[in-house]
ZAMARGU-4260 file (C-alpha; in steps of 0.2 Angstrom, whole numbers, plus 5000, padded with zeros to 4 digits):
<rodrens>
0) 5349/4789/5243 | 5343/4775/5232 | 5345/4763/5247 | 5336/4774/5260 | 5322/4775/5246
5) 5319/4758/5244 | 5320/4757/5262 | 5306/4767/5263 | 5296/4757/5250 | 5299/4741/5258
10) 5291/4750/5274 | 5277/4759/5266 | 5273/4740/5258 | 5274/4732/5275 | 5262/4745/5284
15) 5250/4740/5269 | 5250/4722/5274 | 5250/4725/5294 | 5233/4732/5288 | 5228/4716/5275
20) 5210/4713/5277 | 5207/4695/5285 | 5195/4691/5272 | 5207/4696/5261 | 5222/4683/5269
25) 5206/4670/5270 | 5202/4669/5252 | 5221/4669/5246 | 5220/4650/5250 | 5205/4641/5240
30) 5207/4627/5254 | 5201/4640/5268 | 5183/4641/5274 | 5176/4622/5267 | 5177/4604/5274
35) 5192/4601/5268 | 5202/4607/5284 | 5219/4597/5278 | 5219/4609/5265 | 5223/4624/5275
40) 5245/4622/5275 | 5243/4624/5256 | 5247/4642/5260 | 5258/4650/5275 | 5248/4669/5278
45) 5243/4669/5294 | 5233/4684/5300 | 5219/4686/5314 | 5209/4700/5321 | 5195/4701/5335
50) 5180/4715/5332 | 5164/4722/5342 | 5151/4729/5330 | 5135/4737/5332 | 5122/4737/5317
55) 5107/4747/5315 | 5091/4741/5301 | 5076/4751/5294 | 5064/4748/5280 | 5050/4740/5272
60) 5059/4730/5258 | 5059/4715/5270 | 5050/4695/5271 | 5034/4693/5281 | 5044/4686/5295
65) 5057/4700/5297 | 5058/4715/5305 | 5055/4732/5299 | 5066/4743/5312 | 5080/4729/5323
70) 5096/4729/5328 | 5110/4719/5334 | 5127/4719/5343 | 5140/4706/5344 | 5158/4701/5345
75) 5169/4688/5334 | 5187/4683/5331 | 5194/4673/5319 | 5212/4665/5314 | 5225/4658/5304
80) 5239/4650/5310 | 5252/4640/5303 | 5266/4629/5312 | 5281/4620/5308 | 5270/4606/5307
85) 5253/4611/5313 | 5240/4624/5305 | 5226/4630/5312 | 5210/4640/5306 | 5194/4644/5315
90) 5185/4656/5326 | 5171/4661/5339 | 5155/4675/5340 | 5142/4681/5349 | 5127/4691/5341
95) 5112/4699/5352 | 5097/4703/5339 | 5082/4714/5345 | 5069/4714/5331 | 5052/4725/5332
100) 5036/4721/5321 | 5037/4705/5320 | 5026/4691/5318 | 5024/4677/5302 | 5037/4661/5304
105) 5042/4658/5321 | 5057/4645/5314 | 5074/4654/5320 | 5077/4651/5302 | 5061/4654/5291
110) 5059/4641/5275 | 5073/4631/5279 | 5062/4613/5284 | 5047/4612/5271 | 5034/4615/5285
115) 5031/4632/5292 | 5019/4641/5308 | 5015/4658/5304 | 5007/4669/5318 | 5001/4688/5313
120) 5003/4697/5330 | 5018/4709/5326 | 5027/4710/5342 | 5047/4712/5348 | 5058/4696/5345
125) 5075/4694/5351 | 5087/4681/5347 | 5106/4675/5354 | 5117/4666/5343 | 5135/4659/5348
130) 5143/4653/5335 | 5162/4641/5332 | 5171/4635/5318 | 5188/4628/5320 | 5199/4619/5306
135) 5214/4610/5310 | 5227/4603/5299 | 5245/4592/5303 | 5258/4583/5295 | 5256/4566/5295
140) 5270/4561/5287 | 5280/4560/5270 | 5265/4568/5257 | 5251/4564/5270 | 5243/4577/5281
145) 5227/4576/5291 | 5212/4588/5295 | 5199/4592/5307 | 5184/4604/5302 | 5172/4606/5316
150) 5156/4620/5313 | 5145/4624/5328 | 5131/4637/5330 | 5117/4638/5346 | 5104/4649/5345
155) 5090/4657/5358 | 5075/4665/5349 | 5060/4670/5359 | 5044/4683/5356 | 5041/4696/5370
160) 5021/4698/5366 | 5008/4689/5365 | 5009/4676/5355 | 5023/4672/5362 | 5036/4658/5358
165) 5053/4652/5365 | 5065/4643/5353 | 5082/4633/5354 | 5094/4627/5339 | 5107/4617/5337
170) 5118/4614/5321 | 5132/4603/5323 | 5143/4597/5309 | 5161/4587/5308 | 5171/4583/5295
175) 5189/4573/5297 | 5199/4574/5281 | 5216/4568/5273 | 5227/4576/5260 | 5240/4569/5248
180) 5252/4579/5238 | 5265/4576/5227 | 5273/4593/5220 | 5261/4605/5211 | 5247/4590/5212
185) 5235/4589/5229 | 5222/4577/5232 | 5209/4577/5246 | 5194/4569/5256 | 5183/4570/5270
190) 5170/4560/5279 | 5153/4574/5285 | 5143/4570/5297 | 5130/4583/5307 | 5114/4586/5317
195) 5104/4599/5316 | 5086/4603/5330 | 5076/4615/5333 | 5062/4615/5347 | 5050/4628/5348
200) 5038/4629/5364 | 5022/4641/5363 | 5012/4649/5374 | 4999/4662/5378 | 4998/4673/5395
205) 4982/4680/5402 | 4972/4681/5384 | 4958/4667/5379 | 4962/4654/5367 | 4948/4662/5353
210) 4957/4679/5350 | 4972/4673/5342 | 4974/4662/5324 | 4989/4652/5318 | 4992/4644/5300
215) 5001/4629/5298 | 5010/4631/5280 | 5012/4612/5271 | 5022/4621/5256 | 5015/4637/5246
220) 5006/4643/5260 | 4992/4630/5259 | 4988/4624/5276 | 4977/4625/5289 | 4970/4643/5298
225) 4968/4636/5319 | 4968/4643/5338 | 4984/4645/5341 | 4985/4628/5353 | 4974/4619/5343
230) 4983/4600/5338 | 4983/4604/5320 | 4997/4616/5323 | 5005/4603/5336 | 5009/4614/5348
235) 4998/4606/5361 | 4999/4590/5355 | 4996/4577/5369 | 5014/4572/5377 | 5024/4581/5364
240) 5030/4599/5373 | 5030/4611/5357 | 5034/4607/5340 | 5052/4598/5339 | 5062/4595/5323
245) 5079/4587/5319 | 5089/4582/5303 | 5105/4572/5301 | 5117/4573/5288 | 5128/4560/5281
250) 5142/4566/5267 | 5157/4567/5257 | 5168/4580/5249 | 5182/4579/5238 | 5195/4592/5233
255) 5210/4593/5216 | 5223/4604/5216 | 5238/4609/5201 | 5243/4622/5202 | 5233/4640/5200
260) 5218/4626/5197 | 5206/4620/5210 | 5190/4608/5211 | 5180/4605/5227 | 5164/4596/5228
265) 5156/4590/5243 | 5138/4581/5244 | 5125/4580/5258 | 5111/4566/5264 | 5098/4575/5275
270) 5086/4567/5284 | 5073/4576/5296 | 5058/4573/5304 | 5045/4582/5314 | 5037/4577/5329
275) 5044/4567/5348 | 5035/4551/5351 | 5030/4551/5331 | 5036/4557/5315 | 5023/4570/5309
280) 5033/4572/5294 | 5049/4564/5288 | 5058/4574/5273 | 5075/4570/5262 | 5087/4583/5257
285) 5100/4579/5243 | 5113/4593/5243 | 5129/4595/5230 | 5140/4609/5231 | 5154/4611/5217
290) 5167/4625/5216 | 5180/4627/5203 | 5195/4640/5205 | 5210/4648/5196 | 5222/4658/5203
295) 5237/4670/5197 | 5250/4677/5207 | 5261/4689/5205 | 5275/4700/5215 | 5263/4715/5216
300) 5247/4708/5210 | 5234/4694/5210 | 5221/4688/5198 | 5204/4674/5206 | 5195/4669/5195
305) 5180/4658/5206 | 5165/4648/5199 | 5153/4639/5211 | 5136/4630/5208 | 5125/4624/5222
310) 5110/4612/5219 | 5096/4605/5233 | 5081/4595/5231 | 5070/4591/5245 | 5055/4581/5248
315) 5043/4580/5260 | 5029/4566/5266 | 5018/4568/5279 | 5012/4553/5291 | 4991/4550/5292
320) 4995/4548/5313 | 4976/4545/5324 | 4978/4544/5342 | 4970/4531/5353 | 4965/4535/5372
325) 4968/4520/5385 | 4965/4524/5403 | 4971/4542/5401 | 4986/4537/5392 | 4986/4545/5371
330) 4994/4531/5361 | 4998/4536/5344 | 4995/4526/5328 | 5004/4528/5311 | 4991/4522/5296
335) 5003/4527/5280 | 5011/4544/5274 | 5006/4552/5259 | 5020/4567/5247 | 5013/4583/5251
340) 5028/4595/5244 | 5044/4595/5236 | 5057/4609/5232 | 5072/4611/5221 | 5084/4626/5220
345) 5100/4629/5209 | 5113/4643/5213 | 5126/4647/5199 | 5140/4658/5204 | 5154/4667/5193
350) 5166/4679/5205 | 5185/4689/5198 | 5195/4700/5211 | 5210/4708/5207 | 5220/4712/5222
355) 5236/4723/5224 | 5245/4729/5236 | 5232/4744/5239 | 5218/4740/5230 | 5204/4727/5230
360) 5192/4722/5215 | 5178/4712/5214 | 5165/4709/5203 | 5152/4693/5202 | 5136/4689/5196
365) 5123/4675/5202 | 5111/4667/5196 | 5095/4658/5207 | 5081/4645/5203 | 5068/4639/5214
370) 5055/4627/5210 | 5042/4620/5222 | 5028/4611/5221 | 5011/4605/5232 | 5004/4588/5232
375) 4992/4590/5247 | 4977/4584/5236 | 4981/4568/5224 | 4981/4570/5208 | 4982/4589/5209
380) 4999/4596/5208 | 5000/4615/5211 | 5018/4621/5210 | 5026/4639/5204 | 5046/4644/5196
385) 5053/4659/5203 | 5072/4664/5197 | 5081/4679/5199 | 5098/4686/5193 | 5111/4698/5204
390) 5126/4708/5196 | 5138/4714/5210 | 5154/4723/5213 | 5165/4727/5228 | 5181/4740/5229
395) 5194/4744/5243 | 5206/4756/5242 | 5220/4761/5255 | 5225/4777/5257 | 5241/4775/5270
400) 5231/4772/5286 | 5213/4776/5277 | 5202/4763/5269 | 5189/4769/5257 | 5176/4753/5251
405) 5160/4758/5238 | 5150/4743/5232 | 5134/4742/5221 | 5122/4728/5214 | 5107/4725/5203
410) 5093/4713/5205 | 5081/4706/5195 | 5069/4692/5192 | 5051/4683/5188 | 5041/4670/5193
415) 5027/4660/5185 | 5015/4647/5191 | 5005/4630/5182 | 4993/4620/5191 | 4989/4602/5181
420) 4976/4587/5186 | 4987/4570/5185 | 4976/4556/5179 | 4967/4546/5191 | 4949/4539/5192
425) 4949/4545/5212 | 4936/4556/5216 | 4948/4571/5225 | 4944/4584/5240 | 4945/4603/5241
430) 4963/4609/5241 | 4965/4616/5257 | 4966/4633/5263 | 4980/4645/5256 | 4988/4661/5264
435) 4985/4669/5245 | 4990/4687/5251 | 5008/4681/5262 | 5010/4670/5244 | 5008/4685/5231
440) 5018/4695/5242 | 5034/4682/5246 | 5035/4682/5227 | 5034/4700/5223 | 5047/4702/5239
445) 5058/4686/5230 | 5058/4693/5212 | 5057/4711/5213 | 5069/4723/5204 | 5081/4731/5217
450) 5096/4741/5217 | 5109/4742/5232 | 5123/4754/5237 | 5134/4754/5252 | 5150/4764/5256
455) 5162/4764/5271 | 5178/4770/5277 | 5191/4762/5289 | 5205/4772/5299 | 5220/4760/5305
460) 5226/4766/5324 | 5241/4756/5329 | 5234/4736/5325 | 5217/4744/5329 | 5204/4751/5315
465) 5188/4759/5316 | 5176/4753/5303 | 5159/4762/5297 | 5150/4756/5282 | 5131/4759/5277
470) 5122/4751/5264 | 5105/4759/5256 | 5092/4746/5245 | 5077/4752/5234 | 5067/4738/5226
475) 5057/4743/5212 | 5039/4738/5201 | 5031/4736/5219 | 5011/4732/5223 | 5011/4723/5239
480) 5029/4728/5247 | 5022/4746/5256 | 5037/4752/5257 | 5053/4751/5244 | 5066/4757/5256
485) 5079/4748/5265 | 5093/4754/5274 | 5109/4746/5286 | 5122/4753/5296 | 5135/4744/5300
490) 5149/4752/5317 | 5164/4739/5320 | 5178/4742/5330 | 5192/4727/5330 | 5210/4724/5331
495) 5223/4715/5316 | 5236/4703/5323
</rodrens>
């Protein structure tokens, strides 16, 4: 009787991790998900699973450039596989997104490069993303192994009403690495290197130039108000087609192991610039990224403990460019640059889960500060502090074939701003024009107290599992965000292998 009953729990256990979570195997491993791809055979789980999902948006407690009622659809897979010599880690997806109401940036990615075009026709935007990222690892031989970690994403983004705008992106970034190890002790590096462009092309259809506006934001919403095609915003500008911009990156990470202890840094070089036949503006990013992680594990049990600190500073100069006319032909002429805004964020992270064999735990907190500052008029300098704070926690239980998961978390923040007149004996301008209402609310949207709830419920099948989760926001102290409600469903059907 004893035998068949530990039988039975040894069967009951192994039904529990047919049903593991992925992101669950994929966070066991502290080498898993970064640049560090030689890192990867420092465990032996393998899982992988493939899902379609469908998810549904409504609400008001949203950015200027979002949408207020979208959704999307897709498909993804992702892997781990280990080898007698080779491992292997990586994945593909597809997502479709249908956004309604929208207008303000027209960036796939909105305040990512330090200039901005914001238009104010709300109209329907879709956007196709397609997305890769493959890790591979192999013995090299006696303590050496070797790694590849490639990350791709291409995305389609277009507006269906006047104005109307088309965009491409492309993010590329690859990272070779080696490892040494000599018992409990790991050591590894890598080499990055990575592009980024984005290309937007704009156009109006059977409406006259005058009825619509565009801003052209040169950091804190101060700009300039034009025509939509007029060359300030240059989106007409003589042989350039649209506004293109591209960044490269040049970097280095570095990884420790010994035992439950890791430490991963990795630093980035970006260089960007806006503009086809000349540089309109030419911005630096330095990025550092630094992760420190402790692990114990036991038969039945496992503690993480995982803190991670992310800092960015980026500066950008824009080119006095005139353009001479020759014969027809516009030849453009580079008289100087001059600073007109810089940036600087920090991220500090603090995360514990507790795993067992049916439970899941975990709780974090984060901690964000962004700085930025305008020098579009020497010697004023205009520049504003926002930080916020977010406590969070996540929890999965499994019931046999059933999966319950509740999760909650708290936001809160402030902002302030100072203004200051660097000594000089120039004689300065009029600081330009500035979208005060977009800037007021982006703050308010940025630092607002704001409470989130989600819950969802998994039923395993046979290898396959339905998944339902839903997730309600409610920001809080409000006086330009109409509307305090946010809510995401979230339908995923996938497959464990």
């Amino acid at each position: 009787m004893r035998r068949i009953f530990v039988l039975l729990a040894v069967l009951s256990l192994g039904r529990v991790a047919a049903q593991e979570r992925f992101e669950r195997v994929e966070r066991r491993n502290p080498w898993n998900g970064g640049v560090l791809a030689a890192g990867i055979r420092q465990d032996t789980a393998s899982r992988s699973f493939a899902e379609v999902y469908f998810v549904k948006e409504n609400g008001g407690m949203i950015d200027r450039s979002a949408s207020d009622d979208s959704w999307n659809a897709g498909a993804r897979t992702a892997s781990i596989r280990h080898l007698e010599k080779i491992s292997f880690a990586g994945g593909f997806s597809y997502d479709y997104f249908d956004g309604r109401n929208m207008c303000g940036s027209i960036f796939t990615v909105p305040g990512l490069y330090p200039v901005d075009i914001v238009e104010f026709t709300p109209g329907r935007k879709v956007r196709e993303t397609y997305a890769f990222e493959g890790a591979l690892s192999a013995v090299l031989g006696g303590r050496w192994t070797g790694g590849l970690h490639v990350d791709f994403a291409a995305r389609n983004y277009a507006k269906r009403k006047d104005l109307r705008h088309k965009n491409t992106r492309l993010d590329f970034e690859f990272a070779p690495s080696a490892m040494y190890r000599a018992g409990r002790f790991a050591v590894s590096a890598a080499y990055i290197v990575g592009v980024d462009r984005e290309k937007i092309e704009a156009e109006e259809i059977g409406v006259s130039a005058e009825s619509y506006m565009a801003f052209f934001d040169r950091g804190l919403r101060y700009g300039s108000l034009q025509q939509w095609e007029s060359n300030d915003l240059h989106l007409s500008t003589a042989g350039v087609t649209g506004f293109p911009v591209k960044q490269t990156t040049q970097g280095a990470a570095l990884g420790m192991q010994y035992g439950a202890w890791h430490l991963e840094a990795a630093y980035r070089f970006r260089q960007g610039e806006t503009g086809e036949r000349v540089a309109w503006h030419e911005f630096e990013t330095h990025d550092v990224r630094a992760d420190v992680g402790w692990q114990l594990a036991r038969t039945d049990e496992c503690h993480d403990l995982r803190l991670g600190l992310e800092w960015e500073r980026l500066d950008n100069r824009e080119n006095i460019v005139s353009y001479e006319t020759v014969d027809g032909v516009a030849t453009p002429q580079v008289h100087g640059s001059a600073p007109i805004f810089g940036r600087r964020t920090l991220e500090v992270r603090a995360e514990y889960e507790w795993t067992t064999p049916r439970t899941d735990l975990r709780v974090g907190a984060t901690g964000s500060f962004l700085d930025r500052q305008s020098t579009l008029m020497y010697p004023y300098v205009r520049e504003q502090r926002l930080h916020w704070g977010t406590l969070w926690a996540d929890w999965v239980q499994r019931l046999g074939r059933w999966e319950l998961n509740v999760a909650a978390d708290f936001r809160k923040g402030g902002f302030r701003e100072r203004s200051e007149r660097l000594f000089s004996t120039a004689e300065p301008g009029d600081y330009p024009t500035q979208l005060k209402e977009w800037y007021d609310y982006e703050n308010e949207y940025l630092t607002a107290d704001r409470l989130g709830v989600g819950a969802g419920v998994r039923r395993h099948i046979h290898g396959f599992y339905i998944d339902l989760t839903a997730r309600y926001e409610r920001g809080f102290g409000l006086r330009l965000v109409e509307r305090a409600d946010r809510v995401r469903a979230v339908l995923s059907v996938g497959y464990d292998f």
